[in-house]
C-alpha positions as a Markdown table, in Angstrom:
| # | Residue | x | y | z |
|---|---|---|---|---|
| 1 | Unk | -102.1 | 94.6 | 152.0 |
| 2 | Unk | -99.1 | 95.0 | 149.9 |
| 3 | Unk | -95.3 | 94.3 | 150.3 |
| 4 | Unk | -94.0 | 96.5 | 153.7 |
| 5 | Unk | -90.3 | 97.1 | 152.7 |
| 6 | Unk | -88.1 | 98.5 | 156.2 |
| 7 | Unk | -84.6 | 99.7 | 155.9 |
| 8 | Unk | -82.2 | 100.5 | 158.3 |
| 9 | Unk | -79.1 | 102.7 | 158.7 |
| 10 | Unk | -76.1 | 101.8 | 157.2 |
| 11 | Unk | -73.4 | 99.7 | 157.2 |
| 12 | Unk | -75.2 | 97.1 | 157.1 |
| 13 | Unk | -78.5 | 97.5 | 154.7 |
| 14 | Unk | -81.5 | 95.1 | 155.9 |
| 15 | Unk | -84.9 | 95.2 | 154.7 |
| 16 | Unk | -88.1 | 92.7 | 155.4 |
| 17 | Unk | -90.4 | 91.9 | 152.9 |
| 18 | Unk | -94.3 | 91.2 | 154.5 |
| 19 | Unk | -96.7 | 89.6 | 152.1 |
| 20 | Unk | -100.2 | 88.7 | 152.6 |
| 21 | Unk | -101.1 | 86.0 | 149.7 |
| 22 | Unk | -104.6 | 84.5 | 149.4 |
| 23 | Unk | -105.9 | 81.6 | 148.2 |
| 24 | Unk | -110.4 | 82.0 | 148.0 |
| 25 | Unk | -110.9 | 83.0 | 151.0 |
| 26 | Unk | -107.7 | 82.1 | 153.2 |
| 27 | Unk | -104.9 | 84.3 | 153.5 |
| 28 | Unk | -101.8 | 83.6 | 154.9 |
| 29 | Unk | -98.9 | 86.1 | 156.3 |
| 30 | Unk | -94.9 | 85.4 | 154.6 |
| 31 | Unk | -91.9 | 87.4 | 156.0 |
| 32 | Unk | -88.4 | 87.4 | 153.5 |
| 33 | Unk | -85.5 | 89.2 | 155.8 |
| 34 | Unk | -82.6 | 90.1 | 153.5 |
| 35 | Unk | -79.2 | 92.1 | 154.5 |
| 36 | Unk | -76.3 | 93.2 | 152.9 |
| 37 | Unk | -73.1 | 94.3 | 154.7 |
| 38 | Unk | -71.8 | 97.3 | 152.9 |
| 39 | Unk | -68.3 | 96.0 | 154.0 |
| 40 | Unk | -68.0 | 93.1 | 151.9 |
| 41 | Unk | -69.9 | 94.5 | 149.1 |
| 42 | Unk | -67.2 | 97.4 | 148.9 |
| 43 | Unk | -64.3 | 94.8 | 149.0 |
| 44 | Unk | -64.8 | 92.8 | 146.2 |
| 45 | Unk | -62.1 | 91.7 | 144.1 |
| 46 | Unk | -64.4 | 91.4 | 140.9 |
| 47 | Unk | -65.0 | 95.7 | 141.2 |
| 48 | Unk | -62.1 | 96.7 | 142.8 |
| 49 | Unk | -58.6 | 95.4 | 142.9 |
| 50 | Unk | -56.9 | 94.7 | 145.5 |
| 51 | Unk | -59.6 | 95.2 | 147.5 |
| 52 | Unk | -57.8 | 95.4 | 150.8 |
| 53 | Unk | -55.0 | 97.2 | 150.1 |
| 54 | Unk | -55.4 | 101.4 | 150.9 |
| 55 | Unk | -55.1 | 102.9 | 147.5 |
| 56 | Unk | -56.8 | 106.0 | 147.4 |
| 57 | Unk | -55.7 | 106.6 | 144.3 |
| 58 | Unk | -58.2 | 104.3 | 142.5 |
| 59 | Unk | -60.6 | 106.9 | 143.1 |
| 60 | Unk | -59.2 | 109.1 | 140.2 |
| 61 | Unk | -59.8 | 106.3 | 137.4 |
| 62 | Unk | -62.8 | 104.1 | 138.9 |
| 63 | Unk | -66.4 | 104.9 | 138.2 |
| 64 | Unk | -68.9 | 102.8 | 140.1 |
| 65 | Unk | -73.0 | 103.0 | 139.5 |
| 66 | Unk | -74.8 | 103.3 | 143.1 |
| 67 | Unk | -74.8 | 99.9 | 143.2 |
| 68 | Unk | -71.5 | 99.4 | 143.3 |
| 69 | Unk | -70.2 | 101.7 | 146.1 |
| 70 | Unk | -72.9 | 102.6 | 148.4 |
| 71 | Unk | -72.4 | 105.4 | 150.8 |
| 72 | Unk | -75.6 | 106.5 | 151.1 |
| 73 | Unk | -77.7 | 103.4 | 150.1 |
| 74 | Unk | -79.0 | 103.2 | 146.8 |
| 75 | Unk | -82.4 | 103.0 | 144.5 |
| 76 | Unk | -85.5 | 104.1 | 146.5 |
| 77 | Unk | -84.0 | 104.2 | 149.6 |
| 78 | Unk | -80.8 | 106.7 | 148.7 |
| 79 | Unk | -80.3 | 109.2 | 151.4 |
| 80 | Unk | -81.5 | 112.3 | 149.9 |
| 81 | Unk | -79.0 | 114.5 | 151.2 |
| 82 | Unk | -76.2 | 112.1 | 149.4 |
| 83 | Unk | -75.1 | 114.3 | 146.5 |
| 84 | Unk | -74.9 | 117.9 | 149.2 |
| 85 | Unk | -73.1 | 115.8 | 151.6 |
| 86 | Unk | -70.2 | 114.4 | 148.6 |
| 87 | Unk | -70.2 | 118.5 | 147.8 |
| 88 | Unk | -69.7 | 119.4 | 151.3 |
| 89 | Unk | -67.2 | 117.0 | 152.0 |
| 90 | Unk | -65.1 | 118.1 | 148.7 |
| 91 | Unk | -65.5 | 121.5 | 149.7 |
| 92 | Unk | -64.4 | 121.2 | 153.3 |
| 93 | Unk | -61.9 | 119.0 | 152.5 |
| 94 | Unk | -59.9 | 121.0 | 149.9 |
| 95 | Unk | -60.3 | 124.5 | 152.1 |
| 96 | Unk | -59.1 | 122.4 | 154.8 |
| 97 | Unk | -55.7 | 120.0 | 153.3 |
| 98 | Unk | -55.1 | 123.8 | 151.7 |
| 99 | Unk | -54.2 | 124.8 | 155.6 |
| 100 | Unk | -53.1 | 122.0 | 157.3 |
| 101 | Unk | -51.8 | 118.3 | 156.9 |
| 102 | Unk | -53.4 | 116.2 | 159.1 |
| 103 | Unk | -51.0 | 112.9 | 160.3 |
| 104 | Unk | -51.9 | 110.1 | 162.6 |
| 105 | Unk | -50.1 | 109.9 | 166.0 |
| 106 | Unk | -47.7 | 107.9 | 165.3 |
| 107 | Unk | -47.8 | 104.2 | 167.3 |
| 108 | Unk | -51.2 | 104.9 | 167.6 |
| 109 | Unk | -53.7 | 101.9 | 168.3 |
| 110 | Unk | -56.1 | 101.3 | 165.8 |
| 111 | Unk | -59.1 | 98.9 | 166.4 |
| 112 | Unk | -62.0 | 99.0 | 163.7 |
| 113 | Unk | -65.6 | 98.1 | 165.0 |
| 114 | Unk | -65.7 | 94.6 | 163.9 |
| 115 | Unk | -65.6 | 94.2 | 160.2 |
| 116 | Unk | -66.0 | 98.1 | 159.6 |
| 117 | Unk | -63.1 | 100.2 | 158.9 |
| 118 | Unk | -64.1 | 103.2 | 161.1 |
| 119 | Unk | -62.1 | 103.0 | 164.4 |
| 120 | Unk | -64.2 | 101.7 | 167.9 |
| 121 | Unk | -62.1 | 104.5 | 169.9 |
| 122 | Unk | -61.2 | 107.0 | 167.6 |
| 123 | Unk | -58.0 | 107.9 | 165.8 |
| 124 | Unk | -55.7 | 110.1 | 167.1 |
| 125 | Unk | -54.9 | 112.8 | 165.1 |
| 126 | Unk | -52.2 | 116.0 | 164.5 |
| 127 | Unk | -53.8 | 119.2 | 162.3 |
| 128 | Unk | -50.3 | 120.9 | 161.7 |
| 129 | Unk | -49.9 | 124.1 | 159.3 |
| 130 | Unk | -49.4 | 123.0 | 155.5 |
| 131 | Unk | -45.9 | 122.2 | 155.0 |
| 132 | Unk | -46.1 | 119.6 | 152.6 |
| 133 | Unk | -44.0 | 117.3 | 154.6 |
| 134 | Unk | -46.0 | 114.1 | 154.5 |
| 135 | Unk | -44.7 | 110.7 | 156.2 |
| 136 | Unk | -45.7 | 107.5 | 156.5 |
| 137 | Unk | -46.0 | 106.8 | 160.8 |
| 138 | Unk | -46.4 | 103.2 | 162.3 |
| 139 | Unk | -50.0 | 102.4 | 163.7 |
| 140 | Unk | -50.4 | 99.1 | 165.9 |
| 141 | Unk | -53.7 | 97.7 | 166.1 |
| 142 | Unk | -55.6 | 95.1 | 164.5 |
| 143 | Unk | -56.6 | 97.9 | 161.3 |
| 144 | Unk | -53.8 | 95.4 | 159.5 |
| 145 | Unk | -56.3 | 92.5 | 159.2 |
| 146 | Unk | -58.4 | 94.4 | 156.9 |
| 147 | Unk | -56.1 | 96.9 | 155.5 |
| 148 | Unk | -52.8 | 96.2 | 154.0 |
| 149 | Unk | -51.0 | 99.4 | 153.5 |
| 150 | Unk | -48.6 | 100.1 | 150.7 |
């Protein structure tokens, strides 16, 4: 039997490698687990400075392999849907920030699920008509242990 590779959903990335080795005629099972928390690799300083800091502007100059920033997984296992769902997202996004500005409630609390960055109970949120008055609003919560905002 040959290696039995299992993957799970992100954020974090495991996978268990099964072998079966034989020596005449013994054989002999071996199990390898492996993870990798998406997290950590998206927040290091060697590929992106300041890794904790929100600077979305980054985007506009970086370019990462799939390795590097991993969404949707990568290799073998990439989500197949990955490059429709980037398109969607730009598309939705621009027809949307076109017609509204969307702004965080301000004082709102803030609590990521452990060391993710997506919130445990949401994020309050205003959708107001495009005015193009953007401001910066306080947020409490413990987001500022792995954010630091400019």
């Amino acid at each position: 039997m040959g290696p039995i590779l299992c993957i799970s959903s992100l954020p974090l990335s495991s996978w268990t490698m099964t072998l079966r080795p034989s020596l005449g005629s013994r054989s002999r099972r071996t199990s390898s687990a492996s993870s990798n928390r998406l997290s950590i690799t998206h927040r290091l300083p060697e590929l992106y400075e300041e890794p904790d800091r929100f600077k979305p502007e980054r985007w506009a100059t970086l370019s990462r392999t799939p390795y590097e920033y991993l969404p949707f997984a990568a290799g073998l296992h990439r989500c197949i849907g990955a490059e429709f769902a980037l398109q969607e997202m730009k598309v939705v996004l621009a027809m949307l920030l076109q017609r509204y500005r969307l702004a965080v409630v301000p004082n709102a609390r803030i609590e990521p699920k452990g060391s993710n960055l997506d919130p445990a109970h949401g994020m309050p949120m205003r959708i107001i008509p495009q005015d193009r008055r953007f401001e910066r609003v306080p947020v409490r919560g413990s987001i500022h242990r792995l954010v630091e905002f400019v």
